[in-house]
N, C-alpha and C positions, 0 to 999 in steps of 0.2 A: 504493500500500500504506500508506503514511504516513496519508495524509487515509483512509483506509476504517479504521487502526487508530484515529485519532481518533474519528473517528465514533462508532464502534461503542461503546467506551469511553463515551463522554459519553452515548448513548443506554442503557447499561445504569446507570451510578455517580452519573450527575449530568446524569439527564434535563431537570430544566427551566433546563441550560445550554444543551442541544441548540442548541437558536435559533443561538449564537453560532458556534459552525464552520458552519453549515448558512447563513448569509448572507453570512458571509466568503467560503466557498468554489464557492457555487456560484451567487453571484450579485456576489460581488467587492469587497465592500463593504468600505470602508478601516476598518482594526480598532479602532482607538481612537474616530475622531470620530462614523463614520456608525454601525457594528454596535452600539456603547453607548446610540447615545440618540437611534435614527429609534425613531418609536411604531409598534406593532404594528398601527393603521389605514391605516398605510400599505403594510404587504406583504399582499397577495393573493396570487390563483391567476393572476391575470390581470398583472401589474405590481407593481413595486415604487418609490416615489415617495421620491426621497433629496432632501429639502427644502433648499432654501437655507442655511436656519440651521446645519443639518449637515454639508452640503458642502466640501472643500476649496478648490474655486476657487468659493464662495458662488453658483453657479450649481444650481438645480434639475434632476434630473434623473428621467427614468423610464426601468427597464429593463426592456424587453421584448423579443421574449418569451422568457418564462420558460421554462427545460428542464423536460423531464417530469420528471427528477428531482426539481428542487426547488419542482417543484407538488404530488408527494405528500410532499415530507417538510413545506411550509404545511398542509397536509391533515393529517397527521399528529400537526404541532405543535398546528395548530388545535382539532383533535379532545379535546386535553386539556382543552379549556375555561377556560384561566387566559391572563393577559396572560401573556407572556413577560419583560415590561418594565418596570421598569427589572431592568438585569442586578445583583443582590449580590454582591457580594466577587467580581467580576470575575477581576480580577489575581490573585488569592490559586486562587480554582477553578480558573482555565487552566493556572497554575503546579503546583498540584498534579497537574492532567493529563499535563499533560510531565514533570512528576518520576517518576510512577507507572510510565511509559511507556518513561520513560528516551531521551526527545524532547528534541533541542533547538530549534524553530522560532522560527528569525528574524523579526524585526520583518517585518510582513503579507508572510509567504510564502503565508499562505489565500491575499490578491490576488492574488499573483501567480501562485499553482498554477490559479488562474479564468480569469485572463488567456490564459496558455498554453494551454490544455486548451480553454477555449471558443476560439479563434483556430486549433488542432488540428483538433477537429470541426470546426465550422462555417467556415473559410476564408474568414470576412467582418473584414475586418479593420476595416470602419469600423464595423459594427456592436459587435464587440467595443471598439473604442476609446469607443464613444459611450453601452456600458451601462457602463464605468470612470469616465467623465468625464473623458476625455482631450481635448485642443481639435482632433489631429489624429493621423493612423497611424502616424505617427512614430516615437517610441516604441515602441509598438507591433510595429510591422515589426525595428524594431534588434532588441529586447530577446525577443522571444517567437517569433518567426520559424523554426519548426524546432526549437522548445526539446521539443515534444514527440511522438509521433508520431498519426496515427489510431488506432490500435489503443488506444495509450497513454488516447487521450482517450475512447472508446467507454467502457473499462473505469472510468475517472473519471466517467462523465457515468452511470454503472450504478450509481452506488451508492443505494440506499434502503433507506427505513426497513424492520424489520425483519418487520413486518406482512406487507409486497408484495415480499418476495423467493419 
């Protein structure tokens, strides 16, 4: 409910922030280093290429494949015709989101609501670990194991843009 109240919010008030929940969250992307400053040639429909330069552990990584979610909300964004990138007054948009909201989200809960939820569906824990850039399931297994349920992650991995409901 959280992440769908986000959404929806950002896609009516402050569309061409979209991008930024919609790659934190359903592709997991760490919020400050990678969702701010990977360029928009690198998310497709097909993959998404989180470059060295940006990476936490300075390893490149690609994640596929992408849920059908968040290949229509690339479609979606895409369709606008504008880079998405670089993101403006970041900090300042997000916060007014959460204040509007009356949200308080923690330092990358987007990550971590990806992590759970895709590890939920999908039950592949190394794959989930290996579109994070985690070096093993470790983590993984401890921290998101049960954190949420099927059901929970169906209704998460539903949400799209507002065209294709």
């Amino acid at each position: 409910d959280e992440c769908t109240l986000h959404i929806r919010w950002t896609e009516v008030h402050d569309p061409e922030l979209l991008i930024y929940p919609v790659i934190c969250l359903f592709a997991g992307l760490r919020l400050n280093q990678e969702a701010t400053r990977i360029d928009w040639s690198s998310i497709t429909i097909s993959r998404i290429i989180v470059d060295e330069t940006i990476a936490k552990d300075r390893q490149k990584r690609i994640i596929k494949p992408l849920t059908p979610n968040l290949v229509e909300w690339i479609r979606f964004i895409d369709s606008k015709s504008v880079n998405p990138f670089p993101l403006r007054n970041l900090r300042r948009r997000w916060d007014r989101a959460k204040q509007v909201l009356g949200r308080k989200w923690l330092h990358d809960s987007m990550r971590h609501s990806y992590a759970s939820y895709h590890f939920a569906m999908f039950g592949n824990a190394g794959l989930t670990a290996r579109n994070l850039g985690h070096p093993d399931t470790t983590l993984l297994r401890k921290d998101y194991n049960g954190a949420v349920t099927k059901a929970q992650a169906k209704t998460f991995w539903a949400i799209l843009p507002k065209h294709c409901r």
